[in-house]
N, C-alpha and C positions, 0 to 999 in steps of 0.2 A: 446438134446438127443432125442431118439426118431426119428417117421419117417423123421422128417426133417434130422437132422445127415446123416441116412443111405443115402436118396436119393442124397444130395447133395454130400456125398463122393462118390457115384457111379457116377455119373454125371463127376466129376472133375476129375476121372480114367477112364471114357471112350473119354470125348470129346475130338476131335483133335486125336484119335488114329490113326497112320498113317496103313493103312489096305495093305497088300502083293498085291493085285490085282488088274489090270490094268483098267485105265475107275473109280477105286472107290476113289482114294486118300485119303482123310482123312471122320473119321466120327464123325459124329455132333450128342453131348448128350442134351437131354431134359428130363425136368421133368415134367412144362404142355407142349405141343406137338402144334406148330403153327397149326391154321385153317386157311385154308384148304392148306392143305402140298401133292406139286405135284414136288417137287425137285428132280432132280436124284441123289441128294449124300445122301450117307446111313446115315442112323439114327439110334441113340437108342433112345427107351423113358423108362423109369423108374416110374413105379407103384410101390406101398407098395401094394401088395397082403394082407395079413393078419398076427397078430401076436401072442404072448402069452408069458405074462411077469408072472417071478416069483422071491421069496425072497430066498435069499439064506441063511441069517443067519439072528437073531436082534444088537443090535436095533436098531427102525424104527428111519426116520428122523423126526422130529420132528417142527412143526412152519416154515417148510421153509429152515431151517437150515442144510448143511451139517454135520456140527462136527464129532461126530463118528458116523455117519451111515452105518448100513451096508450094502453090497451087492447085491445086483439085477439083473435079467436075462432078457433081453428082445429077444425074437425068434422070428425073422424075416424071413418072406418068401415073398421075391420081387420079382416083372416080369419087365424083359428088353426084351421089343419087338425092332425085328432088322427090319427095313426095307429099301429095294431099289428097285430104277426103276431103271431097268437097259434098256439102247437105243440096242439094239438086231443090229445095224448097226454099231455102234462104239464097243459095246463089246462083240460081236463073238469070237473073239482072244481066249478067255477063260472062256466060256460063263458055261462050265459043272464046274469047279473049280471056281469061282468067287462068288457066295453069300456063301455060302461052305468053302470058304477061309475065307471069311468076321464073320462067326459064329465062324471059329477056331479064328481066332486073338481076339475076342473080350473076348472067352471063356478061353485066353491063356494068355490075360492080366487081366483076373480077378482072377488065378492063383496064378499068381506072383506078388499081390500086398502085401504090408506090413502087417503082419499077430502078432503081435496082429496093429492095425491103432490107433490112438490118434483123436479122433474127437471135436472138438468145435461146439456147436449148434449154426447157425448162428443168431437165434431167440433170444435166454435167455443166450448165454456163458459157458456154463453147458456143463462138458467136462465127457466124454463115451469111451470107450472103443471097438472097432470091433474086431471080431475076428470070424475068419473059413470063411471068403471070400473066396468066388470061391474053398471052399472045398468040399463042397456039391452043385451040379448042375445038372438040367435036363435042356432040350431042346427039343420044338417039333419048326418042321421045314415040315410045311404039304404043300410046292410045292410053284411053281410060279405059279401067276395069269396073265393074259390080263387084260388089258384096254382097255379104249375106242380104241386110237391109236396103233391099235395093232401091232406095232413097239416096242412099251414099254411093259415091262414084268414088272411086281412087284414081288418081292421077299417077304416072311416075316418069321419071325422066334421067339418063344418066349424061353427065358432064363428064368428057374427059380433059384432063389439060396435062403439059408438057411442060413441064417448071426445072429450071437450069440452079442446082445451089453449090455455089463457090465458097472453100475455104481452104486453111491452111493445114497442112497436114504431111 
C-alpha cells in the first residue's frame, strides 16, 4: 500500500493504451523513466507528487498485525507527465488534434477505470483499496517545444489527479 500500490496501478492502466491518433499507436507507461529517452512513441511517467494520510476511526494496528484495525486515508496527489516527439513529416496529417487527442485518451481512461480498484502492494502483499481515480484532475499542457532536429516537435503535458487509498492499519 502506499506510493508503490498507487504507481504501479497507474502504470498497468496506462501502458499499452492504444491512443486515437495517427503516427502515435500505443503508449508506453513508466515509473523510473529510461535515460536518456529520444523515442517517438508517447510516454507516460508517473511521479508521487505528495501525500497526507489520516485515521479515520480506532483501533490502532497494533505489533504488525492486521486483526481489527481500523481505517485509514491515505491522499494522494500524483503527476503523469505525457510526452511525444512527434516527426512533423510523417505526422502533419493531424498534427493540431494529435498530442490533444493523446491527453484526452489518457485522461478518458483514467475516468473509466474501476472505481473503488482492489490493489496488492507488490512489495509487502498488503491489499488497499483506490478510490476517485481520474475524479479529480487537472492538466497543464504549456505547448510544444523544438529540438535540436527541428523536424521533431516535443510535445509534453502534466496530469495531475487526487486518488483517495483506504486500508487497514
Amino acid at each position: 500500500m502506499g506510493l508503490v500500490s498507487v504507481q504501479t496501478y497507474l502504470k498497468e492502466q496506462l501502458n499499452q493504451l492504444i491512443l486515437p491518433v495517427a503516427g502515435a499507436s500505443t503508449l508506453e507507461a513508466f515509473i523510473t523513466p529510461p535515460d536518456p529517452e529520444f523515442s517517438p512513441t508517447p510516454k507516460a511517467y508517473i511521479w508521487a507528487g505528495q501525500g497526507d494520510e489520516t485515521r479515520e476511526s480506532m483501533p490502532r494496528n497494533l505489533n504488525g498485525t492486521i486483526g481489527t484495525a481500523a481505517w485509514k486515508e491515505l491522499h494522494h496527489s500524483v503527476d503523469v507527465y505525457l510526452v511525444w516527439f512527434s516527426d512533423t513529416s510523417v505526422d502533419t496529417a493531424d498534427e493540431d488534434s494529435a498530442f490533444p487527442g493523446m491527453v484526452d485518451a489518457v485522461m478518458w481512461r483514467l475516468r473509466t477505470v474501476a472505481d473503488p480498484a482492489v490493489c496488492l502492494d507488490p512489495l509487502t502483499g498488503r491489499e488497499s483499496q483506490l478510490l476517485d481515480v481520474g475524479e479529480r484532475m487537472t492538466y497543464d499542457a504549456p505547448g510544444l517545444r523544438s529540438t535540436i532536429d527541428e523536424r521533431i516537435s516535443r510535445y509534453d503535458a502534466r496530469l495531475q489527479l487526487q486518488i483517495m487509498e483506504v486500508f487497514q492499519a
